[in-house]
MMTF fields as JSON, N, C-alpha, C and O atoms, coordinates in Angstrom:
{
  "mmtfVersion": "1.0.0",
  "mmtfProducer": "UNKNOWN",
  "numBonds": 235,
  "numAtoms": 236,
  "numGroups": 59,
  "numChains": 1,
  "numModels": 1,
  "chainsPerModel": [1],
  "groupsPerChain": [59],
  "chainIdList": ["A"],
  "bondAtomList": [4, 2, 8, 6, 12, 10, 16, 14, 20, 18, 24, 22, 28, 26, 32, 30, 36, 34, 40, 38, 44, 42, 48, 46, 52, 50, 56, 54, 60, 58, 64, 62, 68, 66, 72, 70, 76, 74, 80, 78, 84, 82, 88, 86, 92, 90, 96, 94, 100, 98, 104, 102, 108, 106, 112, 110, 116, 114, 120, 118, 124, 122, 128, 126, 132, 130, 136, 134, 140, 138, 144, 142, 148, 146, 152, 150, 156, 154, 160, 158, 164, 162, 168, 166, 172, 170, 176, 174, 180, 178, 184, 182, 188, 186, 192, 190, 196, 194, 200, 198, 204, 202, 208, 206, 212, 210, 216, 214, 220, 218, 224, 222, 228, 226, 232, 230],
  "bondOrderList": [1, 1, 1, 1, 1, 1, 1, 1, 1, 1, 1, 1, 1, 1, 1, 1, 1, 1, 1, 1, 1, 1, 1, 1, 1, 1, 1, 1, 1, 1, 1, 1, 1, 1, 1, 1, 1, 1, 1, 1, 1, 1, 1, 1, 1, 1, 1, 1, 1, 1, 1, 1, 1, 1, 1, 1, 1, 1],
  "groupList": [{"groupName": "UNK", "atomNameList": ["N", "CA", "C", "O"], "elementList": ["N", "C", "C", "O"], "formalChargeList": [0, 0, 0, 0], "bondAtomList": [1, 0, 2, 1, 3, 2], "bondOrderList": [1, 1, 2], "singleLetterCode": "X", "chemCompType": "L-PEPTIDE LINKING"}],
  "groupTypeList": [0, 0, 0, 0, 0, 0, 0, 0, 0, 0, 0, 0, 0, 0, 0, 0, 0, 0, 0, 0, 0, 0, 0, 0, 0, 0, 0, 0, 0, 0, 0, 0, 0, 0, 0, 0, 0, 0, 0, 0, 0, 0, 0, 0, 0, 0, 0, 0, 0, 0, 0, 0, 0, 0, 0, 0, 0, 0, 0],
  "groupIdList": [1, 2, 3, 4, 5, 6, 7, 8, 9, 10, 11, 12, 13, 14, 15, 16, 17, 18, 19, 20, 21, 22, 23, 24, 25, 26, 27, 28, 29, 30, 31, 32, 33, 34, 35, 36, 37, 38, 39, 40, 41, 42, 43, 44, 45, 46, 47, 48, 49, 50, 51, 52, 53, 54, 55, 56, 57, 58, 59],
  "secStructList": [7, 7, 3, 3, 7, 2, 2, 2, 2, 0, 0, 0, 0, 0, 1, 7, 2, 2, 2, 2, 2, 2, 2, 2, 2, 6, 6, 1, 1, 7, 7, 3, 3, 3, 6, 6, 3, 3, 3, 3, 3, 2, 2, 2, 2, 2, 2, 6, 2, 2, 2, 2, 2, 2, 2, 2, 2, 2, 7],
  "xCoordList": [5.062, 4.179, 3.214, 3.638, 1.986, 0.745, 0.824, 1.542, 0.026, -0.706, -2.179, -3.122, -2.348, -3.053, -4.35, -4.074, -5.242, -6.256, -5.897, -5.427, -6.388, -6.424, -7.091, -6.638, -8.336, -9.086, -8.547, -9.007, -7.259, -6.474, -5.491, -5.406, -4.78, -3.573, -4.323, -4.043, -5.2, -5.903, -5.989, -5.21, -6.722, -7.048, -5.565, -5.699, -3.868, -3.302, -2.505, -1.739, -2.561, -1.64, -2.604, -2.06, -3.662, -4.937, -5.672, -6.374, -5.24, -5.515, -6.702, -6.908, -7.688, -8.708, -8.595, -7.555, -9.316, -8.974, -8.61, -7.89, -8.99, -8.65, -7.338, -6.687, -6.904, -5.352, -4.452, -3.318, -5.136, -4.028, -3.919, -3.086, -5.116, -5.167, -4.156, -3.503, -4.264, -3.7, -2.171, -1.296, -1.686, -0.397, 0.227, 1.456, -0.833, -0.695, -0.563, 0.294, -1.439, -1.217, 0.412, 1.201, 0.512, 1.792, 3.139, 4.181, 2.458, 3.584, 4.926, 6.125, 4.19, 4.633, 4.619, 5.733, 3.503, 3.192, 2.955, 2.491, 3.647, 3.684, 2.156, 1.416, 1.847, 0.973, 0.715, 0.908, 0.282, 0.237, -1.356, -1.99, -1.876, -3.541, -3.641, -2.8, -4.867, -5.488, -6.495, -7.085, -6.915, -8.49, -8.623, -8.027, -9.942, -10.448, -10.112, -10.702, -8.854, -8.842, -6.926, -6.32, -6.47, -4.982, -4.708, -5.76, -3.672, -3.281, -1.871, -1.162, -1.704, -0.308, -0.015, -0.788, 1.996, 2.439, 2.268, 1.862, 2.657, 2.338, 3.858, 3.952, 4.998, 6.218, 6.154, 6.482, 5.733, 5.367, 4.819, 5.362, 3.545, 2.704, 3.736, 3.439, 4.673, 5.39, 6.243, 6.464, 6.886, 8.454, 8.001, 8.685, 6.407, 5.717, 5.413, 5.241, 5.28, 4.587, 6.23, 6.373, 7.169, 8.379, 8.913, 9.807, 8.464, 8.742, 8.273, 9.064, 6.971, 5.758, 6.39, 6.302, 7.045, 7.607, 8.588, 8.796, 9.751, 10.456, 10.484, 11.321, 9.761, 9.182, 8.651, 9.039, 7.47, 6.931, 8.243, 8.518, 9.112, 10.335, 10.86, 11.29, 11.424, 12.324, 11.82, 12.609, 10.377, 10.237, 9.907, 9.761],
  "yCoordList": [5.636, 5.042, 6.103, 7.252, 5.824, 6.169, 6.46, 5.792, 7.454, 6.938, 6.404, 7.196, 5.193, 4.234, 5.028, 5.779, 4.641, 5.144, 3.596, 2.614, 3.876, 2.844, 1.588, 0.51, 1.676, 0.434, -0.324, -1.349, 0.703, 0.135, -1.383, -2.564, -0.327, -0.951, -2.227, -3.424, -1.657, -3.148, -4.341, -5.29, -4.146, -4.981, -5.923, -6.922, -5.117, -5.34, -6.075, -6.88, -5.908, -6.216, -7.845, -8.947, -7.677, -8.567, -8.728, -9.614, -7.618, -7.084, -6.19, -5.536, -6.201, -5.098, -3.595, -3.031, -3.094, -0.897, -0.8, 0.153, -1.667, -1.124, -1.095, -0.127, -2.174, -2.899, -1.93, -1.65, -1.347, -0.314, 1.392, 2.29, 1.124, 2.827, 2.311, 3.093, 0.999, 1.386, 1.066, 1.472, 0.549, 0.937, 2.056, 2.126, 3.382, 4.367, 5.081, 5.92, 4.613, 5.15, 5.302, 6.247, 3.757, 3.772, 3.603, 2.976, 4.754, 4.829, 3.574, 3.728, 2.604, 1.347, 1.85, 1.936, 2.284, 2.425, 4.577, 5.368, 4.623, 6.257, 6.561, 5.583, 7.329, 7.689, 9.051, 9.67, 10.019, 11.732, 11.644, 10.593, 12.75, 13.019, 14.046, 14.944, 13.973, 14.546, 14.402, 13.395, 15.813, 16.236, 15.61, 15.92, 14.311, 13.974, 12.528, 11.748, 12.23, 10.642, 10.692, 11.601, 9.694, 9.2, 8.717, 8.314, 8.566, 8.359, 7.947, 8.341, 6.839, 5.725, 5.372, 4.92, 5.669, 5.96, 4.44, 3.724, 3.904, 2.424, 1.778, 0.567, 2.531, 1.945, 1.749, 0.618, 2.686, 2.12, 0.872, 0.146, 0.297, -0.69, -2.045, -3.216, -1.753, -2.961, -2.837, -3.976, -1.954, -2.073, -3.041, -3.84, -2.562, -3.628, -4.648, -5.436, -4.885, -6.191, -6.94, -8.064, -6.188, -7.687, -7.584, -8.359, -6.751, -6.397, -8.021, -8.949, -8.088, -8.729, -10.504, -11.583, -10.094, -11.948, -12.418, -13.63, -11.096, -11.852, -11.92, -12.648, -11.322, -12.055, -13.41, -14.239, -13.408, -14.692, -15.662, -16.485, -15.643, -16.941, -17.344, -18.445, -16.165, -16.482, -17.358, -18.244, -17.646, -18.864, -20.044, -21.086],
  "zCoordList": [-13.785, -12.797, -12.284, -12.159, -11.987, -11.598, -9.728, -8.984, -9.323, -7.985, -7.75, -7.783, -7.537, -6.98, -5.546, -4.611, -5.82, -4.506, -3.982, -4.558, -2.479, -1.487, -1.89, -1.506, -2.779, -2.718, -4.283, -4.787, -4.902, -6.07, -5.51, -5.849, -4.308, -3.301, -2.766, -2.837, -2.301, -1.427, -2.833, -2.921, -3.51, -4.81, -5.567, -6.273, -5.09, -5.687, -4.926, -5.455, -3.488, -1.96, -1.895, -1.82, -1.931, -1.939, -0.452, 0.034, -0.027, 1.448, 1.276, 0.253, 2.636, 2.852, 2.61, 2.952, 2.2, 2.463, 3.835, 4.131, 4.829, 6.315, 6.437, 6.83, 6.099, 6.049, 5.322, 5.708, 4.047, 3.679, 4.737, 4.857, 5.233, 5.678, 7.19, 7.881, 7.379, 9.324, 8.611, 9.375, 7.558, 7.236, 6.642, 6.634, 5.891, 5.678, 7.501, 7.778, 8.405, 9.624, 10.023, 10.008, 10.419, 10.857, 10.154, 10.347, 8.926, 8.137, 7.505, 7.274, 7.418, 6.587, 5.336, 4.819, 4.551, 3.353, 3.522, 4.343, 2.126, 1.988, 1.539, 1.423, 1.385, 1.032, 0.749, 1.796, -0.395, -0.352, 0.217, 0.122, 0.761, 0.684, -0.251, -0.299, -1.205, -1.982, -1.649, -1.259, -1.824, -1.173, 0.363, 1.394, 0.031, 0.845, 1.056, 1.803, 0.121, 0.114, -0.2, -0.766, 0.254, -0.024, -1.301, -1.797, -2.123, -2.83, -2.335, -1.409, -3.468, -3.023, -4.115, -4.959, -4.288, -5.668, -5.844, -4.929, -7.283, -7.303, -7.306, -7.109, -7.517, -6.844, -5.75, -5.391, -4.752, -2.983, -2.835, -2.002, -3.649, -3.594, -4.243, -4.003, -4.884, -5.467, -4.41, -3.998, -3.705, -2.868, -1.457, -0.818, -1.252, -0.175, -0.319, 0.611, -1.382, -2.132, -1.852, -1.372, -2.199, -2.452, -1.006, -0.667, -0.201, 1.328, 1.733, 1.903, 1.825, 2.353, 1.838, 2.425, 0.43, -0.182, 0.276, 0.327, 0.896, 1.335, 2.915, 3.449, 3.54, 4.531, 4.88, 5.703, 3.867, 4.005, 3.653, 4.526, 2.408, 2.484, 2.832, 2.488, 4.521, 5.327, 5.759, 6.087, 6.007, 7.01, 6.352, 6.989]
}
């Protein structure tokens, strides 16, 4: 597995770049920084993704 830039995650979550950076904020989603920009492994982006499904099923 790869690390993903933010506007990969957004594209794949099907969420905004904002949406990934204020969950890189509050540390929901991991994220390394490189350089000048984040990078997000793409197992992180699937472990949220089935986070986010089984959320939505409970209800």
């Amino acid at each position: 597995m790869k690390n993903i830039s933010i506007k990969e995650a957004a594209k794949k979550l099907g969420k905004s770049e904002s949406w990934i950076r204020k969950k890189i904020r509050s540390n929901e989603l991991k994220a390394k920084k490189e350089g000048d920009s984040y990078r997000i492994h793409q197992k992180e982006i699937e472990q949220y993704k089935d986070k986010i499904k089984s959320e939505i099923d409970r209800f």
